[in-house]
N, C-alpha and C positions, 0 to 999 in steps of 0.2 A: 489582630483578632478579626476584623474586619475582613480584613483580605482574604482570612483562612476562610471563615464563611462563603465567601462566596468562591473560592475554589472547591470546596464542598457540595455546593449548590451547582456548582457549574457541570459538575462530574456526574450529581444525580439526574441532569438536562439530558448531559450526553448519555448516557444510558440508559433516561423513560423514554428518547426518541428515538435510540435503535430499537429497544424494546418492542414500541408501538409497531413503529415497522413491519417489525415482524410480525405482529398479532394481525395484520391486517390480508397478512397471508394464508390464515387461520390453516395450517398447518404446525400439529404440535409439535413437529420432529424438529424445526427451525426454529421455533420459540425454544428448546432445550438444546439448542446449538447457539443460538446465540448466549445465553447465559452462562454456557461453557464458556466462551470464549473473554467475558466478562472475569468469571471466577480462576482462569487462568492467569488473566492480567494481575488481577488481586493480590493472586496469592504468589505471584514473585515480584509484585511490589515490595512485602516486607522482608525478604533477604536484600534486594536492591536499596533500600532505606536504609535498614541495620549496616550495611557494608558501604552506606555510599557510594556505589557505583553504577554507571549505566553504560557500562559494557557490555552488558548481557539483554539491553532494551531491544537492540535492532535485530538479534538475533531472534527473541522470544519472540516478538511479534510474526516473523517467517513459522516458528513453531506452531502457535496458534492456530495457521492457516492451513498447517496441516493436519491439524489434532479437529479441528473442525471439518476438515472436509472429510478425514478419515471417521471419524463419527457420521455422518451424513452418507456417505458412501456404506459403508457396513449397516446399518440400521434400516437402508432406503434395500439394502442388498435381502436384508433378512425378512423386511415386508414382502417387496415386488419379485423377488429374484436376479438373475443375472441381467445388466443391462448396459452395452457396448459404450451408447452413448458417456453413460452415468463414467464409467472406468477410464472413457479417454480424458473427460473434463477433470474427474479429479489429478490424472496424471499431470495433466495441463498445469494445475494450481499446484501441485507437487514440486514435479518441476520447477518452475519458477520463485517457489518459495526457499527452496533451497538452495539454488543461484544467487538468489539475493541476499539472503540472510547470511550465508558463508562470506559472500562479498562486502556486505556491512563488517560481521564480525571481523575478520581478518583486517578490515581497515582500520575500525576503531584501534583494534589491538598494536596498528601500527604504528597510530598517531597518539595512542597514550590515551586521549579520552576525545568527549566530543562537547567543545566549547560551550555549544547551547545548554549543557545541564549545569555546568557550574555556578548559578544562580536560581537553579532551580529544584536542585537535592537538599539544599541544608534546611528548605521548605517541608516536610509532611503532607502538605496539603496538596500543594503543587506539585508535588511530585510523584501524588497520589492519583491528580486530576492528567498529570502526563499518561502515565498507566493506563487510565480510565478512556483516555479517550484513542490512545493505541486500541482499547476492546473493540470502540466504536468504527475505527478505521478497517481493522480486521472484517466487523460483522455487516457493515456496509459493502464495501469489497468486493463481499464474497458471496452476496445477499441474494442476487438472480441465480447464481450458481446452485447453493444449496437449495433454493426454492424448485428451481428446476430437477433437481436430482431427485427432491423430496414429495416429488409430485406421482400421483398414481401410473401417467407417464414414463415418467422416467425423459432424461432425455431423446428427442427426438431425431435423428440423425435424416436432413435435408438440404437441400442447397443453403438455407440458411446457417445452417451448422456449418457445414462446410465452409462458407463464407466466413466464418467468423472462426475459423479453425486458422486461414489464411490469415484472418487480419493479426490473431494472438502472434503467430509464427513472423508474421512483418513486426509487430510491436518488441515482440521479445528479440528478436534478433537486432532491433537498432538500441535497445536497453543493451546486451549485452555488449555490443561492439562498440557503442559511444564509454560504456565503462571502460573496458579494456583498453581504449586509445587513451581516458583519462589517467588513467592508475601508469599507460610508459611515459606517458609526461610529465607526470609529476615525480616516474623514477632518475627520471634526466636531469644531473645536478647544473646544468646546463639553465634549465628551464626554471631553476628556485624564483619564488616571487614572480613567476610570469603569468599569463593566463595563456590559454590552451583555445585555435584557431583555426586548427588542422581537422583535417578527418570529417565525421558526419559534427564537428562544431565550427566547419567555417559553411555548413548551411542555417545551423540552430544555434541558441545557445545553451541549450539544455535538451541536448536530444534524447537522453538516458530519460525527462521527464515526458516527451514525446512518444516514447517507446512501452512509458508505463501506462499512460492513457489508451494508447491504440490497444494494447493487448489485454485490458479490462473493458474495450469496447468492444473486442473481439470475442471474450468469455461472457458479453449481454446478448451480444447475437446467438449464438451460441445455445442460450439460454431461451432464444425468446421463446420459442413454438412451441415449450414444454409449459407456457405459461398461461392462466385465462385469469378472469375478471378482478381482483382485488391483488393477486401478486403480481402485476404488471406493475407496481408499484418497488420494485425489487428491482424495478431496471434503474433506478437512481442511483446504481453503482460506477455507472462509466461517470455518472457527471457529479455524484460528491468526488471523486478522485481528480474530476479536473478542475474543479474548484476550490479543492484544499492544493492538490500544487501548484496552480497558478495564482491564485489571488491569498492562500491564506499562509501556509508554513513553507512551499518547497522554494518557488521562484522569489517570492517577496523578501523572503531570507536569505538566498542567496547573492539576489540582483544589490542588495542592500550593503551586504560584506563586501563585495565586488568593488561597489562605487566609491567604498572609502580606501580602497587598496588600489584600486586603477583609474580612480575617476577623474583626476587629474594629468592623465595621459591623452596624446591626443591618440595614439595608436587603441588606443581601449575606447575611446569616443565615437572613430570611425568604427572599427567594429561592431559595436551596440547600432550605428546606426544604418549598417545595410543588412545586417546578419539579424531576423527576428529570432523573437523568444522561446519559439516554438516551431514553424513552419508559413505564419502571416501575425 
């Protein structure tokens, strides 16, 4: 009982402090983009409960992303009008949403389910507060973007745009290619129980998380000039995303499975210890 409470409690954190967030951008188009985003989560939480399953989590959250930006785009389209910037960013998040999200689903679908939730669905609460803070992860994200589109502005197209057009396009292309190298390694029955050395992972060991940072630091660039006084607060989207994958769910999780399946290798030791986590 206990526990449940406070997964309860933890869920309504995570969503009065994206909320806030937003309110501080005092744009009301954002405040009803984020609570879309929220009430999407919600509401395929309770088919995901009733059916136990969360093969359909990594995909929704890609959906989200675009059901929100296509709300924000459309509504920023029907105030302001047409505007270059605003259509290339949302393509940006389109894009990439759909990359990812097909590349989750198709894998989950491959591997049958995904380990982290089998202690976490037979919960209600917990599996509630998982959903819940998927909304968070989504409206965080995505937060400079829609704030910038939502802006009487509209996006800005300047060197800085541009610059951060670049860096999306470096990010997204080491995201997609460290995937790619991962998914023929692990088709190589050759490679079963190995870990993976080659390609852009004998510079990193998580380039794919490398790839996800640059290119949400690249969509705050991107962002900034469309930005003034109180929603510059909306640029904390490059840096909650590098701090939930590095310090909280991506790296910590995986460096963690890693060390009980390789850690007694000395080949996995040296490894870990010329090859950083990231790029230092």
């Amino acid at each position: 009982m206990r526990a449940s409470l406070q997964y309860i409690l933890f869920s309504f954190i995570a969503f009065s402090f994206t909320y806030v967030i937003s309110l501080l951008t005092k744009i009301e188009l954002v405040n009803y983009a984020i609570i879309l985003s929220f009430l999407f989560q919600w509401t395929l939480f309770i088919p995901a409960y009733l059916l136990q399953t969360e093969k359909f989590f990594d995909i929704s959250g890609s959906i989200n992303f675009i059901v929100i930006t296509a709300y924000i785009y459309y509504n920023s389209f029907l105030e302001y009008g047409f505007n270059l910037g605003n259509l290339i960013l949302s393509l940006l998040i389109v894009i990439w949403a759909i990359r990812l999200g097909s590349f989750l689903f198709f894998r989950i679908k491959k591997d049958g389910e995904d380990k982290r939730f089998r202690e976490i669905k037979p919960s209600p609460t917990k599996f509630f507060m998982t959903w819940t803070l998927q909304g968070t992860w989504v409206s965080i994200c995505s937060l400079c973007a829609i704030t910038g589109m939502s802006s009487d502005k509209g996006m800005i197209i300047n060197t800085l745009f541009c610059l951060g057009l670049v860096i999306f396009i470096f990010g997204f292309t080491i995201e997609v290619i460290a995937d790619y190298q991962k998914t023929k390694f692990r088709k190589n029955p050759k490679n079963k129980n190995n870990f993976i050395t080659s390609g852009l992972w004998s510079y990193s060991r998580h380039p794919n998380y490398l790839g996800e940072i640059s290119l949400w630091t690249g969509i705050a660039i991107i962002s900034f000039s469309s930005l003034s006084d109180w929603q510059y607060v909306s640029l904390i989207s490059p840096i909650f995303i590098y701090i939930l994958l590095v310090h909280i769910s991506g790296i910590n999780f995986l460096e963690s499975s890693s060390n009980k399946k390789w850690g007694h290798l000395k080949t996995y030791k040296e490894y870990i210890k010329k090859t950083p986590k990231l790029l230092f």
